[in-house]
C-alpha positions in Angstrom: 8.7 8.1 -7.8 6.4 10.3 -5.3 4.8 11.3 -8.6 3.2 8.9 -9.8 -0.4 7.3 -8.9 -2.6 4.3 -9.8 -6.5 4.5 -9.1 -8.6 1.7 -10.0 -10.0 -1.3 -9.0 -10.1 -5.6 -9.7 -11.2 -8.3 -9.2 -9.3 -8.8 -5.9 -11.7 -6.7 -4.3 -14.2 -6.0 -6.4 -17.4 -7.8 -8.1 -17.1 -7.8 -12.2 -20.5 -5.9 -12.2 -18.5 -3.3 -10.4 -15.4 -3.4 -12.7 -18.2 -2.8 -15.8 -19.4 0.6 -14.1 -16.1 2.2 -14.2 -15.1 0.4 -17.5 -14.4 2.6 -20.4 -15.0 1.3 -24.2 -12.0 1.1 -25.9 -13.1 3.7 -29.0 -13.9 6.4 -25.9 -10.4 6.2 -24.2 -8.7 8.3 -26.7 -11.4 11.0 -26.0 -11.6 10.3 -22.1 -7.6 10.6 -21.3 -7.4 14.1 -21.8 -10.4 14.7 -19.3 -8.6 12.9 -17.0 -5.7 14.3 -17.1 -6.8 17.4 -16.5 -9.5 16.5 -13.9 -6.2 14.8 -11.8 -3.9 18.0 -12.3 -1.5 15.1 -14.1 1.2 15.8 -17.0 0.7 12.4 -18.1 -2.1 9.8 -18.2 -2.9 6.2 -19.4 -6.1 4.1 -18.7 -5.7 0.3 -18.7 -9.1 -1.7 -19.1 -9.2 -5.3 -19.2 -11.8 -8.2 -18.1 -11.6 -7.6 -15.1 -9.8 -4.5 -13.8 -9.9 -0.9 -14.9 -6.9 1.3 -13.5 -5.6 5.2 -14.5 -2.1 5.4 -14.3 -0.8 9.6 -14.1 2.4 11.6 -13.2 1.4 15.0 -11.4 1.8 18.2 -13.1 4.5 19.9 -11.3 6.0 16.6 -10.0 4.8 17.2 -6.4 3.5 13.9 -4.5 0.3 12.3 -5.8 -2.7 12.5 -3.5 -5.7 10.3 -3.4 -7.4 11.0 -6.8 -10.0 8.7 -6.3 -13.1 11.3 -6.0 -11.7 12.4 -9.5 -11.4 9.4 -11.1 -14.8 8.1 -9.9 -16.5 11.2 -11.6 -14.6 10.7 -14.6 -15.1 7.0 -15.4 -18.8 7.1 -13.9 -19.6 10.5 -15.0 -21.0 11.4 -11.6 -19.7 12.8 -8.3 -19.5 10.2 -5.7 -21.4 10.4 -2.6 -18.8 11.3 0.8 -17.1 8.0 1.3 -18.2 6.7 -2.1 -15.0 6.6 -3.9 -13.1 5.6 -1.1 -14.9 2.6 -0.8 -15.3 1.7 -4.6 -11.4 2.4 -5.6 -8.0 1.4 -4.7 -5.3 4.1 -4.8 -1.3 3.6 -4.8 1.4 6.7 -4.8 4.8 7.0 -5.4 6.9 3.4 -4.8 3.5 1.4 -4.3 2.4 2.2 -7.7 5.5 1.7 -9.0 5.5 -1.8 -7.3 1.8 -2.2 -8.1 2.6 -1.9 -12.2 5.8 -4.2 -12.1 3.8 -6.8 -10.3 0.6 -6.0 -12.8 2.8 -6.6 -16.1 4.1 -9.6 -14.7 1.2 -11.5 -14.3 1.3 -11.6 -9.9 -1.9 -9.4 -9.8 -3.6 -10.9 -12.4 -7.0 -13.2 -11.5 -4.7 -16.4 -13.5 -1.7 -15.8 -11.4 1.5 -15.9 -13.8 -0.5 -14.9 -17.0 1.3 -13.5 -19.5 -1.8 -11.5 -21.7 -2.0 -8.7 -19.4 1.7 -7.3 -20.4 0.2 -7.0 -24.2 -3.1 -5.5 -22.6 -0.6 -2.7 -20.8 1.2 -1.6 -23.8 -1.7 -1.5 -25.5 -3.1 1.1 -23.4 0.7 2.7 -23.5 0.2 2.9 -27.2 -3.6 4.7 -27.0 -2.0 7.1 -24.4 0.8 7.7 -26.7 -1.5 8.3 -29.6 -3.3 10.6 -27.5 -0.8 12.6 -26.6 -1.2 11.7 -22.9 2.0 10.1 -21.9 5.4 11.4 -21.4 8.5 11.0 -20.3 8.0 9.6 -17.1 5.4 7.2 -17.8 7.4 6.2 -20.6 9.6 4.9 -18.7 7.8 3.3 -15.9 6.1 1.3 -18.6 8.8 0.5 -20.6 10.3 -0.9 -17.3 7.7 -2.7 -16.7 7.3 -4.4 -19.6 10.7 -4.9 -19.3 10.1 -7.1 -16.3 7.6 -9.2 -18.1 10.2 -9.9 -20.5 12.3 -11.0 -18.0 9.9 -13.4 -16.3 9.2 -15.0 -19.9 12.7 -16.0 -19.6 12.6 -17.0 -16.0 9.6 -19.2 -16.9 10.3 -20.2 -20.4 10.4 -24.1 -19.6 7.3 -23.6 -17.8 3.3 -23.1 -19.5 2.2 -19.7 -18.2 -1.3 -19.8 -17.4 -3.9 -17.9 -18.6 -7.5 -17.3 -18.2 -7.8 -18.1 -22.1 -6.6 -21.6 -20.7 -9.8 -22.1 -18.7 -11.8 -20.4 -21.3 -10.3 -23.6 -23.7 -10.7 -26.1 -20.9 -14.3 -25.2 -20.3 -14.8 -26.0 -24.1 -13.5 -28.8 -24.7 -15.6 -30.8 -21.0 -18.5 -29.0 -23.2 -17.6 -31.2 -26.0 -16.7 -34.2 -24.2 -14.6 -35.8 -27.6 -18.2 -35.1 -29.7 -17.7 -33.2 -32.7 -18.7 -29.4 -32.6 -17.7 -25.8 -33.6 -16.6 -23.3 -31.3 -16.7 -19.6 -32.7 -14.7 -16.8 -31.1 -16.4 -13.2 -31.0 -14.1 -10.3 -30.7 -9.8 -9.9 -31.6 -8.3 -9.9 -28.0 -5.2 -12.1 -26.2 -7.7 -14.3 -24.2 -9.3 -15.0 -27.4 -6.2 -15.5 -29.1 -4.8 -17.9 -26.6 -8.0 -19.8 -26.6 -8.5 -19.9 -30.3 -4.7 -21.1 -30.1 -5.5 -24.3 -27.7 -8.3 -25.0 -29.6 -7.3 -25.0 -32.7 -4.5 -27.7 -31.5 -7.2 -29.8 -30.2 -8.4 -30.0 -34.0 -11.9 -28.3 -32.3 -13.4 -26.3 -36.2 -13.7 -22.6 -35.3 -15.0 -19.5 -36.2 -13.8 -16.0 -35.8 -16.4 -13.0 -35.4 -15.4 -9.2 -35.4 -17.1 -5.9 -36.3 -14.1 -5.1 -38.8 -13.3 -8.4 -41.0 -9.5 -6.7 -41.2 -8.0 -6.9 -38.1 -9.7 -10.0 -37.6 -8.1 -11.6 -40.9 -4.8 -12.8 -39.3 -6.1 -14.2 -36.4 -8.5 -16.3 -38.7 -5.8 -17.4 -40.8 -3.6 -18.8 -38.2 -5.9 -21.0 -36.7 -7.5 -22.3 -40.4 -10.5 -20.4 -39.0 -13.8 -19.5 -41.0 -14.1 -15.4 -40.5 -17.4 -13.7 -40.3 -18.8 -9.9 -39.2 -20.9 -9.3 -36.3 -23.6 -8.8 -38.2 -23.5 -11.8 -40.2 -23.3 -14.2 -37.1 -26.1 -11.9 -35.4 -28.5 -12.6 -38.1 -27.2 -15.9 -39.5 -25.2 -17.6 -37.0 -23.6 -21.0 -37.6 -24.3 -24.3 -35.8 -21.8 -24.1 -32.8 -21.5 -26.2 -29.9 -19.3 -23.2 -27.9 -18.7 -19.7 -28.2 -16.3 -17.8 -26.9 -17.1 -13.8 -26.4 -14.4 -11.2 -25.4 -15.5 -7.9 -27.8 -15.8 -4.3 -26.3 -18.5 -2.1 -25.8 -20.9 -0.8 -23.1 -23.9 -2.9 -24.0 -24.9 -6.4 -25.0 -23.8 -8.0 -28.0 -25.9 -10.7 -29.1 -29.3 -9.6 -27.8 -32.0 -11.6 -27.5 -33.3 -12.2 -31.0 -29.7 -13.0 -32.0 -29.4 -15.8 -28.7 -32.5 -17.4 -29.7 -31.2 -17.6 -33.4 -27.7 -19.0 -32.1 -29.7 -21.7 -29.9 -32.3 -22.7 -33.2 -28.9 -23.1 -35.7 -27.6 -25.7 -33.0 -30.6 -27.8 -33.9 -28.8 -28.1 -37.6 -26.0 -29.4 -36.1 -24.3 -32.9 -35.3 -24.3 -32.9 -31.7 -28.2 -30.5 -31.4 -27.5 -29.8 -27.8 -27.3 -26.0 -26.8 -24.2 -24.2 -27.3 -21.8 -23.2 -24.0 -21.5 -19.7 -23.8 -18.1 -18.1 -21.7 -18.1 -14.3 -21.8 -15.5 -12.5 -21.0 -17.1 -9.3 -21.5 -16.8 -6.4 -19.0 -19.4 -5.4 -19.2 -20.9 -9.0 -19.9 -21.0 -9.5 -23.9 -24.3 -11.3 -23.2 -26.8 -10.9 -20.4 -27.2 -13.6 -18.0 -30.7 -13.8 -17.8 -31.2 -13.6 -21.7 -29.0 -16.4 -22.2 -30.7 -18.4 -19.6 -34.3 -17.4 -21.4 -33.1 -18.6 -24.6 -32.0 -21.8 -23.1 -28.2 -21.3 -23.1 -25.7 -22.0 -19.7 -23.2 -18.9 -19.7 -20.0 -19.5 -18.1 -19.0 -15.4 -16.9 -16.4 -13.9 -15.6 -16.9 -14.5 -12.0 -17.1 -17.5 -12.6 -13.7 -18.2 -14.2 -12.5 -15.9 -11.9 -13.2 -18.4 -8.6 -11.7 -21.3 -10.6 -9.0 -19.5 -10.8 -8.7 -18.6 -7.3 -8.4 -22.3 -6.5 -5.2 -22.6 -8.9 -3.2 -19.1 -7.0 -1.4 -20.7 -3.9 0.3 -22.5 -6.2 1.7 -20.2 -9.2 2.2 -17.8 -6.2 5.1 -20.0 -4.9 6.2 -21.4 -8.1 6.4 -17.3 -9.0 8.5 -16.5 -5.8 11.4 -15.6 -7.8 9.7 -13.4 -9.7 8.9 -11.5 -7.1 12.2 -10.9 -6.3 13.5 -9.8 -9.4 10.9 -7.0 -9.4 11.9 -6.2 -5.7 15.8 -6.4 -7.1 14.3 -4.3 -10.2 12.7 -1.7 -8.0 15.7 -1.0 -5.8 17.6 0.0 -8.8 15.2 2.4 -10.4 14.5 4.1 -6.8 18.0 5.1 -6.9 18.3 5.8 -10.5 15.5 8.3 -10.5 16.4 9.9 -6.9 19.9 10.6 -8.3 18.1 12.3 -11.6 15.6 13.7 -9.6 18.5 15.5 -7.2 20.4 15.9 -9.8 20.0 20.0 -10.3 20.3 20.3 -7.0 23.6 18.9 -6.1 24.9 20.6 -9.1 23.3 23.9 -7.0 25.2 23.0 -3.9 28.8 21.6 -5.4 28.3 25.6 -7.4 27.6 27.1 -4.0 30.5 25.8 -2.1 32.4 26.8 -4.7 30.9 30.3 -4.7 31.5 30.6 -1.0 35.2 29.2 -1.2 36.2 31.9 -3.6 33.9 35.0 -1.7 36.9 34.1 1.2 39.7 33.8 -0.8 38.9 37.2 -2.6 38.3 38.6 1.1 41.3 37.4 2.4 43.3 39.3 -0.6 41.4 42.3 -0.2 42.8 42.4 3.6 45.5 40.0 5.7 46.4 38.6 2.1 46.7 41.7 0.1 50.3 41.6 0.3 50.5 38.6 -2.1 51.8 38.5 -5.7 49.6 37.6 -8.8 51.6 34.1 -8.9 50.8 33.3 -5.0 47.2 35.1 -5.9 46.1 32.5 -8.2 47.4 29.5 -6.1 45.4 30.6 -3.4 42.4 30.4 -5.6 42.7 27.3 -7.0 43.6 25.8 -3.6 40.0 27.5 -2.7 38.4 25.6 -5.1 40.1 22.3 -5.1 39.3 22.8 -1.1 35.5 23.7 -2.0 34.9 20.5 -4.5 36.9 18.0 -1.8 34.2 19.6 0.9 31.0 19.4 -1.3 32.2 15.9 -1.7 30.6 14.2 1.5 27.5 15.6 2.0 27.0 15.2 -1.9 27.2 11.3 -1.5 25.5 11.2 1.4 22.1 13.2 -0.1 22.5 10.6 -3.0 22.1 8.0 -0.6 19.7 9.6 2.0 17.3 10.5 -1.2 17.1 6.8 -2.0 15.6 5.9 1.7 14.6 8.9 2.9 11.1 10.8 1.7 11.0 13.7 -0.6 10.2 16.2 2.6 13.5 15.2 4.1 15.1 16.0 1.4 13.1 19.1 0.4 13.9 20.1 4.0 17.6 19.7 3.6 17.9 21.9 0.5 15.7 24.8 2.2 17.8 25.1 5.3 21.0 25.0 2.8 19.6 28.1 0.8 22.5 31.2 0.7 20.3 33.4 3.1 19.9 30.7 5.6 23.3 29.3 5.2 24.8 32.4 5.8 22.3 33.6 8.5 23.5 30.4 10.5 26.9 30.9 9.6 27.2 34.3 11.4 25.3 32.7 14.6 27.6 30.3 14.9 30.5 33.2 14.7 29.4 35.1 17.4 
């Protein structure tokens, strides 16, 4: 596992104004993996980016121990150098079992700003997907993130008789106090799982909605499961519909509704039954509408900070309902760590069993060359297969015990182990201890 490395940063420790500076829009990431990837020295490379954490995911190159990568992620996703210190303080870094740890508990929802949520295990293979398409990812991120998302699976079942939480919940909870049991439209702007969850609740609370994307097609399904009316981006920008909510969670670096298109959402409200201003909640990182625009055109915007803290309040709790969650991924871990040490040392012990075995017969075929010579071809051949059945029952203990010492011990140990067994050395000791 020493190979592997996380950089990023959340909301556990960062603002979401922060988060938006090293955010990435989802149509560059294709065309920003390969940069990273070679800026970190990595084989393989993924970028996750959701509302409200960005993290790089890598394998090194040669399989040596990641370092901090930090400086190089920072110029990468800010397309700058950072100042001495700079990246440091801005980024969080994990290596080897701690970013292994860091994913399981990331795809299971315990990192997550909704503790328990299950959207952000669909938001990692998503980004396994783009890295896959962009011919970033390999074997060994492959299966990190397949196990990974193999936990998740296996906390849906834990918690099947229990609602998972999710931010969309609040999103959909925020709504409907808006509407306070008056009638009123809520549109949805963007194709994401915190807009499909919320879209989901509201639809069950009978709440008439409206889906907006740039592309009508991927948008199409969504619409249809929710008896939704489907329009483009551009059509709600310069028409929109009366609305009493609207719900925002679309890519992009910039605004989305600007100005003109705010003051035209808050003059179509006037049409409507209930002519009070529409709520906005943005999930956009970076915001989908700017704060102080909404508030200029007379509209209260509910951001992601915002749902953020309330869900703060809720973590104690899904914390300790999720206990034995945390569990199974320590269980989980355990298991890989030895799996992939064994593979890992695999070559090697096959090295050493071969050496011993190499040593064994240099011995035997001494021995018949002098005090031995004597023997016949039968007693000759016994000899040598006693010298090998001898070598493998020898090789034997200090074989199982590097397969256990490489699951506790760190890679230098080991390293250091397999240097001081190399023939030269080996032998150079052996003739020490002789004389």
């Amino acid at each position: 596992m020493h190979q592997i490395g996380v950089v990023g940063l959340s909301y556990r420790h960062a603002g979401v104004e922060e988060v938006a500076r090293f955010a990435v829009p989802r149509a560059e990431v294709a065309a920003r993996l390969p940069e990273l990837r070679t800026r970190l020295n990595a084989s393989e490379i993924l970028y996750v980016g959701t509302c409200n954490r960005v993290e790089v995911v890598y394998a090194t190159n040669d399989g040596s121990p990641a370092g901090d990568s930090r400086p190089d992620v920072f110029a990468v996703l800010t397309g700058r150098d950072s100042q001495p210190g700079e990246a440091a303080r801005s980024l969080r870094a994990w290596t080897g079992e701690a970013a292994v740890e860091h994913l399981f508990l990331l795809a299971c929802g315990l990192d997550s700003a909704q503790t328990g949520e299950q959207e952000i295990a669909a938001q990692l293979r998503d980004a396994w997907e783009e890295s896959r398409a962009a011919r970033t990812c390999g074997p060994v991120l492959d299966r990190l993130i397949g196990e990974a998302l193999g936990m998740a699976r296996r906390v849906r079942r834990m918690t099947a008789r229990v609602r998972t939480p999710s931010l969309g919940d609040l999103a959909a909870e925020r709504v409907l106090k808006h509407l306070d049991g008056a009638p009123g439209a809520t549109a949805l702007l963007g194709v994401s799982p915190m807009t499909r969850r919320c879209a989901a609740l509201l639809h069950a609370a009978r709440v008439p909605l409206t889906i907006v994307n740039r592309t009508l097609g991927s948008a199409r399904e969504l619409a249809q499961s929710v008896s939704a009316t489907l329009l483009s981006l551009d059509e709600f920008r310069n028409d929109p519909p009366p609305l009493a909510a609207l719900v925002l969670a679309a890519g992009g670096r910039g605004a989305v509704l600007e100005r003109e298109a705010l003051e035209r959402l808050r003059a179509a409200a006037g049409r409507g039954a209930a002519d009070r201003p529409p709520l906005l909640v943005d999930f956009g990182v970076p915001p989908n509408v700017d704060a102080e625009a909404a508030r200029r055109a007379g509209l209260e915007r509910v951001g992601m900070a915002q749902l953020i803290e309330t869900a703060q309040g809720q973590r104690l709790a899904q914390l300790l309902r999720l206990a034995p969650v945390r569990a199974a991924n320590a269980e989980r871990l355990a298991h890989l760590r030895a799996e992939l040490a064994t593979r890992a040392l695999g070559p090697r012990l096959q090295d050493l069993r071969a050496r011993f075995e190499e040593i064994a017969a240099e011995e035997v075929a001494r021995a018949l060359r002098h005090e031995l010579r004597t023997l016949d071809e039968q007693q000759r051949t016994q000899l040598e297969r006693l010298g090998c059945a001898v070598a493998h029952r020898l090789a034997h203990l200090p074989l199982a015990g590097l397969r256990a010492a490489a699951v506790h011990a760190s890679a230098d140990a080991v390293d250091a182990f397999f240097d001081a067994a190399k023939p030269g050395r080996a032998r150079d000791s052996a003739v020490k201890d002789e004389s």
